[in-house]
C-alpha positions as CSV (number, residue, x, y, z in Angstrom):
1,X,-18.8,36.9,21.7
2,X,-15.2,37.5,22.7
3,X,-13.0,35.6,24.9
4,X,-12.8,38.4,27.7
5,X,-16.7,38.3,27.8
6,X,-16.7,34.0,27.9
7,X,-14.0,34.4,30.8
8,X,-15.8,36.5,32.3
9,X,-18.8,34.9,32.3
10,X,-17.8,32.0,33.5
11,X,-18.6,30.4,37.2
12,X,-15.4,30.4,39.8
13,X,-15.3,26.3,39.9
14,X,-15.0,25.7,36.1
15,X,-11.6,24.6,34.8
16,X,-9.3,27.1,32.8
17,X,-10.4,25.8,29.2
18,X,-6.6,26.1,26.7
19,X,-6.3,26.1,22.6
20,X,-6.5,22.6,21.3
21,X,-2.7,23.0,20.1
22,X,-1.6,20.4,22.7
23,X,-4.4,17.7,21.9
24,X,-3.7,18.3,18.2
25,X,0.1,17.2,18.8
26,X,-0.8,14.1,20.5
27,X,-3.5,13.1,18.2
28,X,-0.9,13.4,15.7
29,X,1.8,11.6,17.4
30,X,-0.3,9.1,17.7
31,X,-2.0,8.5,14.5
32,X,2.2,8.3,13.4
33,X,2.3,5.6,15.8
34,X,-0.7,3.6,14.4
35,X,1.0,3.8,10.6
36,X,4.1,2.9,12.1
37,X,2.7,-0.4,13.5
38,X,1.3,-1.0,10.9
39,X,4.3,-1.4,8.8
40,X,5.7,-3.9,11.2
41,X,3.6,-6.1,9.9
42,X,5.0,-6.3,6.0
43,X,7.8,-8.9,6.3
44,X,11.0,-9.2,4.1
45,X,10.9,-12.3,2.1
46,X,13.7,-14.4,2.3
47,X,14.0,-14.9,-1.7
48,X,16.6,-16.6,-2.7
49,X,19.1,-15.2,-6.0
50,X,17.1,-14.0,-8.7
51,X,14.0,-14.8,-7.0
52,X,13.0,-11.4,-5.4
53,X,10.3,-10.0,-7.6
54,X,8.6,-13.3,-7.4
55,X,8.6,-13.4,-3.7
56,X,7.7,-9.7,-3.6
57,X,4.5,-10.1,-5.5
58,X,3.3,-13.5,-3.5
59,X,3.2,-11.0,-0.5
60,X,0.6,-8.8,-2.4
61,X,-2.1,-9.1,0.0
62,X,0.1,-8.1,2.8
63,X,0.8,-4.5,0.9
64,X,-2.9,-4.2,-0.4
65,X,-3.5,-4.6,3.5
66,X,-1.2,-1.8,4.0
67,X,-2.4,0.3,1.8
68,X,-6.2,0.1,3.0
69,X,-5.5,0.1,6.2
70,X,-2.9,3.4,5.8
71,X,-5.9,5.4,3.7
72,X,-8.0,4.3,6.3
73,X,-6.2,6.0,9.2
74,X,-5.7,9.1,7.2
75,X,-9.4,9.5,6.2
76,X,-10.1,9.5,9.8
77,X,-7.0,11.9,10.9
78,X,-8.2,14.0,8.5
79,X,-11.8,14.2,9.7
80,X,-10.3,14.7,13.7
81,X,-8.2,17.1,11.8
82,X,-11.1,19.2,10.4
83,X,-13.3,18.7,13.7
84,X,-10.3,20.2,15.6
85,X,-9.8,23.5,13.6
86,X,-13.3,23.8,14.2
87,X,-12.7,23.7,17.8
88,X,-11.5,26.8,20.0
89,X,-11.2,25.6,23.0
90,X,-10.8,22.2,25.1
């Protein structure tokens, strides 16, 4: 069916339906947002001289976190990715 036909078709006190363009930006500005926060939560140790790679691997969990947490998010923006191309209108 083509989008004169569904315009036309449609009752006088429906709301103009628009390409999902727009909700695909937000949904991507904020899925940025939700990685970003979650990198505010990886502290800098305070090692002293010599010290750094220690201190760097005591703080695994907090990367392994990260990480899970990071391919996490992008399994499900990819998923609202795919179920938005599949989406005309909104």
């Amino acid at each position: 069916m083509s989008e004169i036909s569904v315009r036309s078709a449609k009752r006088p006190d429906e709301p103009e339906l628009c390409d999902t363009s727009r909700l695909e930006m937000f949904s991507d500005g904020a899925f940025a947002i939700i990685i970003t926060l979650l990198v505010l939560e990886i502290h800098r140790p305070n090692a002293a001289q010599g010290a750094l790679v220690k201190d760097l691997l005591d703080e695994w969990p907090s990367y392994l976190a990260y990480a899970v947490a990071s391919i996490y998010v992008g399994i499900i923006w990819l998923n609202h990715r795919a179920r938005l191309t599949n989406t005309r209108l909104v």
